[in-house]
SETORTOR-665540 format. One record per residue (C-alpha): residue number from 1; x, y, z; residue in three letters. Coordinates in Angstrom, 2 decimals. Each point is the difference from the previous one (the first is absolute). Example, Ala and Ser with C-alpha at 12.3 -4.5 7.8 and 13.67 -1.06 7.14 Angstrom:
// SETORTOR-665540
  num        u        v        w  residuo
    1    12.30    -4.50     7.80      ALA
    2     1.37     3.44    -0.66      SER
END
This chain:
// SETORTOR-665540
  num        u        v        w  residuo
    1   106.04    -9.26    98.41      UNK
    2    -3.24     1.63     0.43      UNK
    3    -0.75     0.21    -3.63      UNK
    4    -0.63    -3.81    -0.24      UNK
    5    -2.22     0.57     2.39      UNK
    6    -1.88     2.92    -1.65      UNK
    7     0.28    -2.59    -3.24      UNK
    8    -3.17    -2.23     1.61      UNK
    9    -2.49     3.71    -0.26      UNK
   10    -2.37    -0.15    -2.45      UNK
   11     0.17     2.57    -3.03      UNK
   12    -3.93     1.50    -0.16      UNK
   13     0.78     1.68    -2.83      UNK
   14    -0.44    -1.18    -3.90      UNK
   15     2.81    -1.56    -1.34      UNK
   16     0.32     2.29    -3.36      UNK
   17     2.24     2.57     1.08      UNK
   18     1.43    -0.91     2.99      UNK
   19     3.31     1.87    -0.03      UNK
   20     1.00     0.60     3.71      UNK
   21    -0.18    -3.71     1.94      UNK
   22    -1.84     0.11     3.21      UNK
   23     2.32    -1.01     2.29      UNK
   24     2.58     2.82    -0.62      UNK
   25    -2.98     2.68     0.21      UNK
   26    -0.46    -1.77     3.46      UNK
   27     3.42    -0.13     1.38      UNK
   28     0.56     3.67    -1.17      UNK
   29    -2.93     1.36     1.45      UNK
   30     0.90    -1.83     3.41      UNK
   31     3.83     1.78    -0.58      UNK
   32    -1.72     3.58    -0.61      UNK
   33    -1.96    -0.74     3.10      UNK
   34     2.57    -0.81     2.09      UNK
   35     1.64     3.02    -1.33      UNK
   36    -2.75     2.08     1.74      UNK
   37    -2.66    -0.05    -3.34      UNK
   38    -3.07     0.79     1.38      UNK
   39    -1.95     0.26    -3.16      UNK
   40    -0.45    -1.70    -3.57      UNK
   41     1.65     3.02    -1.56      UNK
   42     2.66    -0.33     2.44      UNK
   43     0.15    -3.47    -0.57      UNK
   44     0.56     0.90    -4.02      UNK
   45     2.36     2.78     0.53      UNK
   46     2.29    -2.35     1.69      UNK
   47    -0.01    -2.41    -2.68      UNK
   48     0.51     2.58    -2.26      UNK
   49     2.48     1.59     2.15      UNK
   50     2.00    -3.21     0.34      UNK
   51    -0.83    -1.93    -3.39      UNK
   52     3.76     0.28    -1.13      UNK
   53     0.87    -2.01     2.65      UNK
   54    -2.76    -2.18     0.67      UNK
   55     0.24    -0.70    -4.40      UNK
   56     3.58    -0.82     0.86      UNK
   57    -0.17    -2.53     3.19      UNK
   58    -3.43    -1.67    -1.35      UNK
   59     0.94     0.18    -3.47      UNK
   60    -3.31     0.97    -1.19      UNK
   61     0.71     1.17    -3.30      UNK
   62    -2.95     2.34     0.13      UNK
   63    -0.11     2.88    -2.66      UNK
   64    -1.78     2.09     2.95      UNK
   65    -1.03     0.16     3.73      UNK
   66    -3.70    -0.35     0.36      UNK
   67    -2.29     2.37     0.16      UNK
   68    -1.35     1.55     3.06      UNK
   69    -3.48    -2.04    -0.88      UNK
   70     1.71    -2.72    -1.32      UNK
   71     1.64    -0.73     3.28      UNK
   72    -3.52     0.74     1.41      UNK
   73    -2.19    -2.39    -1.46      UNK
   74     2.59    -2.39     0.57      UNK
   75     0.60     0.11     3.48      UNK
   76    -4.16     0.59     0.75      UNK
   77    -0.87    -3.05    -2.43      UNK
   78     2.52    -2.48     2.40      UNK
   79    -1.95    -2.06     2.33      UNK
   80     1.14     0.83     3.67      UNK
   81    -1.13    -3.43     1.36      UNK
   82     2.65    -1.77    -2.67      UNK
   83     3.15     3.17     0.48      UNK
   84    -1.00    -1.23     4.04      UNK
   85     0.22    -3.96    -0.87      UNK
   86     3.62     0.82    -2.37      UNK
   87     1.08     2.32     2.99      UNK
   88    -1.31    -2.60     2.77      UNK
   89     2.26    -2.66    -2.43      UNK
   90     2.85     2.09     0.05      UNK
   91     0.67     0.44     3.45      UNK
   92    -0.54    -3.86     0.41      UNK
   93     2.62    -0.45    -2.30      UNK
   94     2.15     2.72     2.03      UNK
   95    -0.57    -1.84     3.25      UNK
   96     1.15    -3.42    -1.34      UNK
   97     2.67     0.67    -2.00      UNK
   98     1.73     1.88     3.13      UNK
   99    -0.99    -3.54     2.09      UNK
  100    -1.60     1.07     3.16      UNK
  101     0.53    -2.55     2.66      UNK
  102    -0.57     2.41     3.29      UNK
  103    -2.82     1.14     1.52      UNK
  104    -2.18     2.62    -1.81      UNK
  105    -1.59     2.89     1.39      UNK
  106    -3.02     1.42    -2.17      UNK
  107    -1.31     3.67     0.52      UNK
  108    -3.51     0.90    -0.76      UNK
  109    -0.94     3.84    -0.47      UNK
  110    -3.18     1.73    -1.43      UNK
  111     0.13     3.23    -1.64      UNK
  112    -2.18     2.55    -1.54      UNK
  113     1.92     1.46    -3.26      UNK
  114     0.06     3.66     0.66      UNK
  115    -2.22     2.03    -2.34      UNK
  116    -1.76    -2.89    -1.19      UNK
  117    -3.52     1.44     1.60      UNK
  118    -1.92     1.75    -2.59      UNK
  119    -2.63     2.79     1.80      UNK
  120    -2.02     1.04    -3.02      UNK
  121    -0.84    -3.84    -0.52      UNK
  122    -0.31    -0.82     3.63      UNK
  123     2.32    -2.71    -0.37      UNK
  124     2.24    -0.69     2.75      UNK
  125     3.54    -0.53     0.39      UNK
  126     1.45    -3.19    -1.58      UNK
  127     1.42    -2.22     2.89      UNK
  128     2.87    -3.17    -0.74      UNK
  129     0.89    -2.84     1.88      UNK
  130     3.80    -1.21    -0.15      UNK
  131     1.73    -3.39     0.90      UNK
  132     3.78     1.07     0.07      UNK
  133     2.84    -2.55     0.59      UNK
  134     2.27     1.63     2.58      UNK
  135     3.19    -1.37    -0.28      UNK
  136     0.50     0.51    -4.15      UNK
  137    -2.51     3.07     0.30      UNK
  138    -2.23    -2.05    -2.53      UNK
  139    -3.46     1.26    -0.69      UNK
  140    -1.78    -3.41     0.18      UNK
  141    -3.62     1.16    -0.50      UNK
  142    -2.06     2.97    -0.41      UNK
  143    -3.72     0.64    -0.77      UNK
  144    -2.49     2.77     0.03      UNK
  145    -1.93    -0.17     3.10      UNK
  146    -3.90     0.05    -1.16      UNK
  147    -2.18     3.51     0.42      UNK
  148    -2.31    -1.31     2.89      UNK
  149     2.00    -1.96     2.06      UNK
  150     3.51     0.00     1.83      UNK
  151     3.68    -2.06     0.44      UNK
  152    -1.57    -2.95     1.20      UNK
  153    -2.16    -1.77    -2.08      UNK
  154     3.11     0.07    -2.55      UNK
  155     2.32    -0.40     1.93      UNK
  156    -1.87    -3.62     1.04      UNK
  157    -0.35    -0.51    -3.78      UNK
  158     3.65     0.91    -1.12      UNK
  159     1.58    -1.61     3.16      UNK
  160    -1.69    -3.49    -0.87      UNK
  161     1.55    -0.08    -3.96      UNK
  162     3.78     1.58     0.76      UNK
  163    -0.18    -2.43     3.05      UNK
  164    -0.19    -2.98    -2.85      UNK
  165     2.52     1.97    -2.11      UNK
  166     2.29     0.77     2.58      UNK
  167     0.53    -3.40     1.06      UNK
  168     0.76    -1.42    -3.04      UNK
  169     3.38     3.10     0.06      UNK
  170     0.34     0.35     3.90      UNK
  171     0.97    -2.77     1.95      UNK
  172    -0.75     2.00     3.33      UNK
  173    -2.52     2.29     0.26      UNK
  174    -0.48     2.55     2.81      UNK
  175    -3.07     2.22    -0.80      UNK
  176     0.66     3.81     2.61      UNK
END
């Protein structure tokens, strides 16, 4: 179900060549991540790893897996704000196909991602707030919490547009 949502991202890239669709790149790079990829290599050597299977399920018909930079300019040239907006779409589409009618308890956390931080360029660590929906453990929301600031401010900002979305899916809504 996910892939028709990955179907609305925009392909950057020319249209002369384009042998490995965007929205499988996506949706395998989210698998290899989920099975512990940390890196873009890692994130190719699972596709490779897998590409039997994945050719099989998807029915690809690919000659090849992709390339290690293949997958890599792929996944760099996607636009996070539109992979947010398909994901955002997605879980709406989660929530009201499973018809909430109860109350609805949402979780907000901010993290820093570990080993984001980057000495040499005194850049500091990279910092995320998330909107979670507790009771289908739905990640509503999450955005990258600006260098010079903290929580708040977008927390204020993000609270005011999922409070417009979330009513139109939520008929009660109990914020913790």
């Amino acid at each position: 179900m996910i892939l028709t949502f990955l179907d609305n991202l925009k392909n950057h890239r020319r249209a002369q060549g384009l042998r490995y669709e965007l929205k499988h790149i996506i949706l395998f790079s989210i698998m290899a991540i989920l099975s512990n990829a940390k890196s873009y290599r890692q994130i190719s050597s699972f596709i490779k790893m897998h590409y039997k299977a994945l050719n099989g399920d998807f029915a690809l018909n690919w000659k090849n897996p992709p390339s290690y930079s293949t997958a890599l300019n792929i996944i760099q040239g996607t636009n996070p704000k539109e992979l947010e907006s398909c994901f955002r779409s997605y879980s709406q589409a989660l929530s009201n196909r499973n018809n909430i009618n109860a109350d609805v308890s949402i979780a907000v956390d901010g993290k820093v991602l570990r080993g984001s931080y980057d000495h040499f360029e005194d850049k500091k660590a990279i910092q995320v707030l998330s909107f979670f929906e507790t009771g289908q453990g739905l990640i509503l929301a999450h955005e990258t919490i600006e260098e010079k600031t903290n929580e708040i401010p977008l927390f204020q900002r993000l609270i005011t547009g999922l409070k417009t979305e979330l009513l139109k899916v939520f008929t009660n809504m109990a914020i913790l």
